[in-house]
C-alpha positions as CSV (number, residue, x, y, z in Angstrom):
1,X,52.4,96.2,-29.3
2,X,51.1,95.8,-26.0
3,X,52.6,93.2,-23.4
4,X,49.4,90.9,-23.0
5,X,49.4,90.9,-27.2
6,X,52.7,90.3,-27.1
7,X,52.6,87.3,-24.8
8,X,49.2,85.9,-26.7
9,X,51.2,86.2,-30.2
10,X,54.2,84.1,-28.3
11,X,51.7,81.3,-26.9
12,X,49.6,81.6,-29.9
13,X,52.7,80.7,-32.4
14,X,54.2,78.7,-29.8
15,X,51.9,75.9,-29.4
16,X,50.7,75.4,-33.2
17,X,54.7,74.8,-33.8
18,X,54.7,72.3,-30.9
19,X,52.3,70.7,-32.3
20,X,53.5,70.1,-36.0
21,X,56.6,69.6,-35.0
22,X,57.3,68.5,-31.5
23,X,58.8,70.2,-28.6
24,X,62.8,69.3,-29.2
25,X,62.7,70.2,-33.1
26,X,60.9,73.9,-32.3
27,X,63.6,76.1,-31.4
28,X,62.9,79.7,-30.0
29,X,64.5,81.5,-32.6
30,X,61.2,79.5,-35.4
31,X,58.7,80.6,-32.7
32,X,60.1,84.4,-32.8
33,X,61.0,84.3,-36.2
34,X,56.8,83.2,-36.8
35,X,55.7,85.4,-34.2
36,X,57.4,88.4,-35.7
37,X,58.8,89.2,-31.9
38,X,62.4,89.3,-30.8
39,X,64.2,86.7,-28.6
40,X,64.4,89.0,-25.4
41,X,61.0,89.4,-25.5
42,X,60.3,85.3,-24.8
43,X,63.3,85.6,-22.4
44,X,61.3,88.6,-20.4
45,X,57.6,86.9,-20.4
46,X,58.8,83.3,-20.1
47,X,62.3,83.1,-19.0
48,X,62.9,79.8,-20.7
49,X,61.8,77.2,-23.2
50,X,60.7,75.0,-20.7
51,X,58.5,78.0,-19.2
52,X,57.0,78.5,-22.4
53,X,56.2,75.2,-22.8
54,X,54.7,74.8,-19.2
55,X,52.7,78.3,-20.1
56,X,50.9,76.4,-23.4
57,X,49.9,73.8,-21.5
58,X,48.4,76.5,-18.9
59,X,46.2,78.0,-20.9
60,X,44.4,74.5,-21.3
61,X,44.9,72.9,-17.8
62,X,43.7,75.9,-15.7
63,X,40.4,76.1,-16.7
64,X,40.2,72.3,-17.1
65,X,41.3,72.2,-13.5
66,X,39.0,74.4,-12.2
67,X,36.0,73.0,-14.1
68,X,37.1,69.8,-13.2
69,X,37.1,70.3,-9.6
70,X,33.9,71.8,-10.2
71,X,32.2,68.8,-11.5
72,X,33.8,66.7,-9.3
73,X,32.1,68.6,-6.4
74,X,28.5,68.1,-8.1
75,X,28.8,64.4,-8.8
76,X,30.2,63.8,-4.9
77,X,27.3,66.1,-3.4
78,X,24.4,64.5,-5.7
79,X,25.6,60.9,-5.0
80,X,26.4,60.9,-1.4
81,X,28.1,57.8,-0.2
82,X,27.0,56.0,-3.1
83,X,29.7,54.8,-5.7
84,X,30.1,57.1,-8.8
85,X,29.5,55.1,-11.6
86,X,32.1,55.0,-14.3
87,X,30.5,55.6,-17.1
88,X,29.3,59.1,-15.0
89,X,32.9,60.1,-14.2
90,X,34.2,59.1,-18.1
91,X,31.1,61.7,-19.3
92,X,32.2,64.1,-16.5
93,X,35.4,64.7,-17.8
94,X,34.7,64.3,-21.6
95,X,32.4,67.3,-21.1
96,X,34.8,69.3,-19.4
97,X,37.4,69.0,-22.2
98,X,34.7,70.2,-24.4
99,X,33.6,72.8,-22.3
100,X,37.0,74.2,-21.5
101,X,37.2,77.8,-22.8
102,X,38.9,77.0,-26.6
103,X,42.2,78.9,-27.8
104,X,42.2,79.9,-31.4
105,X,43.1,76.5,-32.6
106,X,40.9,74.0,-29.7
107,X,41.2,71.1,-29.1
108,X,42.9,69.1,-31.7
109,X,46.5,71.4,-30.8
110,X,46.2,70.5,-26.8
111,X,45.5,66.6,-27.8
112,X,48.4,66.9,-29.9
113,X,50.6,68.1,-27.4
114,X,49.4,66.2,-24.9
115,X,50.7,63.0,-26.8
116,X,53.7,64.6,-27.5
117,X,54.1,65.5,-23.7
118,X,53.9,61.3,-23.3
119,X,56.2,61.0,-26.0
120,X,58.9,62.7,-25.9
121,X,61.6,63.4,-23.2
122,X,59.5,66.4,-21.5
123,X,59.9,65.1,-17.5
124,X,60.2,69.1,-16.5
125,X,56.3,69.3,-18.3
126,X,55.0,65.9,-16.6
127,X,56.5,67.0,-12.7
128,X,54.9,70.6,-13.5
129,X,51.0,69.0,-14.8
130,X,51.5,66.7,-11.5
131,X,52.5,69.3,-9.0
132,X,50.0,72.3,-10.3
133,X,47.4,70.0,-11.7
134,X,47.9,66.6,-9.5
135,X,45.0,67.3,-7.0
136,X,42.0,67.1,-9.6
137,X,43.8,64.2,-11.6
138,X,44.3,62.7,-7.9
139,X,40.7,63.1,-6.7
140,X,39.4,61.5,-10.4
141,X,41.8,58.6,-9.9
142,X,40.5,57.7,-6.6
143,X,36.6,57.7,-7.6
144,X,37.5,55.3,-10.5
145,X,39.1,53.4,-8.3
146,X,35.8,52.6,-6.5
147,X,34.2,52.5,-9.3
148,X,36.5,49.5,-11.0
149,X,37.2,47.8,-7.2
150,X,37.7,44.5,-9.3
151,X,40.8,45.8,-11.3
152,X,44.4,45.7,-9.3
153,X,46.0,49.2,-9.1
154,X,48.7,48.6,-12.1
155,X,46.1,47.0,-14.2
156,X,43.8,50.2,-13.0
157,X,46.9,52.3,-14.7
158,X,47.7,50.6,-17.5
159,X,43.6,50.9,-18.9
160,X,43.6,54.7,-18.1
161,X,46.6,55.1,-20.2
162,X,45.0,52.9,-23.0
163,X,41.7,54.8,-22.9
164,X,44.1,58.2,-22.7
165,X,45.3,57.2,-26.0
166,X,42.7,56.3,-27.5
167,X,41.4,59.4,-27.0
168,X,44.3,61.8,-28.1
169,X,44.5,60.0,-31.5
170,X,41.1,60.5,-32.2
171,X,41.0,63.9,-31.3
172,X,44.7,65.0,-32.7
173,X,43.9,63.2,-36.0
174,X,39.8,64.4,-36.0
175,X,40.2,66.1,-39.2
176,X,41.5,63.9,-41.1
177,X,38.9,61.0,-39.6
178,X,36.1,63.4,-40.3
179,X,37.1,63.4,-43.7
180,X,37.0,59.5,-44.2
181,X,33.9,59.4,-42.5
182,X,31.7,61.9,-44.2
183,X,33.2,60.0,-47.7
184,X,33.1,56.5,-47.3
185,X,30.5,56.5,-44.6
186,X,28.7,59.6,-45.7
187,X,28.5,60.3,-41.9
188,X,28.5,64.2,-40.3
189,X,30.3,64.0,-37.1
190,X,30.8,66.5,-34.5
191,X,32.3,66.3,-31.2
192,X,30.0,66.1,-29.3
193,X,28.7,62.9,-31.3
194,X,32.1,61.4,-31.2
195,X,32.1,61.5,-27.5
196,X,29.0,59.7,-27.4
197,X,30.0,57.4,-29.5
198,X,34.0,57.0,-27.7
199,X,31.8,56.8,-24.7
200,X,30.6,52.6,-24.9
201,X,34.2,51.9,-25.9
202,X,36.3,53.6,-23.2
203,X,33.9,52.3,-20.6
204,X,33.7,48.4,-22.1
205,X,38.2,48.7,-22.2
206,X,38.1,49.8,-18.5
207,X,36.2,46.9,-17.3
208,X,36.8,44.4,-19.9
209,X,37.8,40.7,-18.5
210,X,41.0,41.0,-16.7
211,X,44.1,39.4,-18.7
212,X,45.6,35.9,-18.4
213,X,48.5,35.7,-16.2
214,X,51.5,35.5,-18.0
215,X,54.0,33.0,-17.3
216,X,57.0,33.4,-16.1
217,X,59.2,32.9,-19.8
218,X,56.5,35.9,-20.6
219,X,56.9,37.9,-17.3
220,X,60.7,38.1,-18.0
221,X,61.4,40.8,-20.7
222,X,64.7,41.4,-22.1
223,X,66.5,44.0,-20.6
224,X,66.5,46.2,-23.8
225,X,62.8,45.8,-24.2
226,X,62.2,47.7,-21.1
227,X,60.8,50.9,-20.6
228,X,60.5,53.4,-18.1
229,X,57.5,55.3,-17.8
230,X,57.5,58.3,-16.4
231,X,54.6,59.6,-13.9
């Protein structure tokens, strides 16, 4: 078997199991045992589970980046000094997902992981997507920001991460709400009609009427309600 097969068998295996079962719960000895390879051969290519977990998300976020970057340069250089407008940077980045060169199992796996990368206690994977990764994520962040100059920065935060989930469940679960659609609805969807259709609701979420303020009985949470979020 040659090496490159060898490490494309590893990721291949790797990041379906990830994704079924989450990153804690997949051992290296079920990815080896399903990848018909032998331990030393992860511990050669990879070095480490949290290598091989970094290297799965890799595959996705280096041609995202680049692309990314890439569009990013064409929307600054056709608007000028002119504000971006959201809904133009919310398409930009939708299409680059889409367009992102897609492993054997696309895009359903990486939004799986993705949510499971949020949810789970990976901070080794969330400090290695900000430090190889940050700058694109970085330069989006700051164009929405003059795009929404009415939203404080937390608030700002807090309605990227709902619209962030909003779009991994659709896209982890797209299957299975394909399937309701096409028979209760009798509707055909494909991605790129979701998007279109995700498109109105991300956009009305990020500049929906800010919230009430909260009192200060509200603004006090119980000290084992808290939670820590990690950037």
């Amino acid at each position: 078997m040659a090496q490159t097969d060898t490490v494309t068998r590893i990721l291949d295996t790797a990041e379906v199991l990830f994704a079924e079962r989450g990153f804690a719960e997949t051992s290296l000895r079920n990815i080896t045992g399903k990848a018909k390879v032998n331990l030393a051969a992860v511990n050669y290519h990879f070095g480490s589970k949290k290598a091989l977990i970094q290297a799965v998300f890799a595959r996705y976020l280096d041609p995202f980046s680049e692309r990314f970057h890439a569009a990013i340069d064409a929307l600054e250089a056709e608007y000028g000094e002119r504000v971006i407008p959201l809904e133009v940077l919310l398409e930009a980045m939708a299409r680059t997902v889409l367009e992102v060169p897609a492993e054997r199992h696309s895009l359903k796996v990486f939004m799986r992981l993705l949510g499971l990368a949020y949810s789970q206690a990976q901070g080794h994977l969330r400090r290695y997507i900000q430090e190889e990764y940050g700058t694109v994520f970085t330069r989006f962040v700051a164009l929405v920001r003059k795009a929404t100059p009415e939203l404080p920065d937390a608030e700002r935060f807090w309605r990227l991460h709902f619209v962030l989930g909003t779009v991994i469940f659709t896209f982890s679960g797209l299957e299975a709400l394909r399937d309701i659609a096409e028979k209760d609805y009798g509707e055909h969807v494909s991605v790129r009609d979701l998007v279109r259709r995700m498109r109105p609701v991300v956009v009305s979420a990020m500049t929906a009427p800010l919230p009430e303020p909260m009192t200060a009985q509200h603004a006090e949470a119980p000290v084992d309600a808290k939670v820590s979020v990690g950037t």
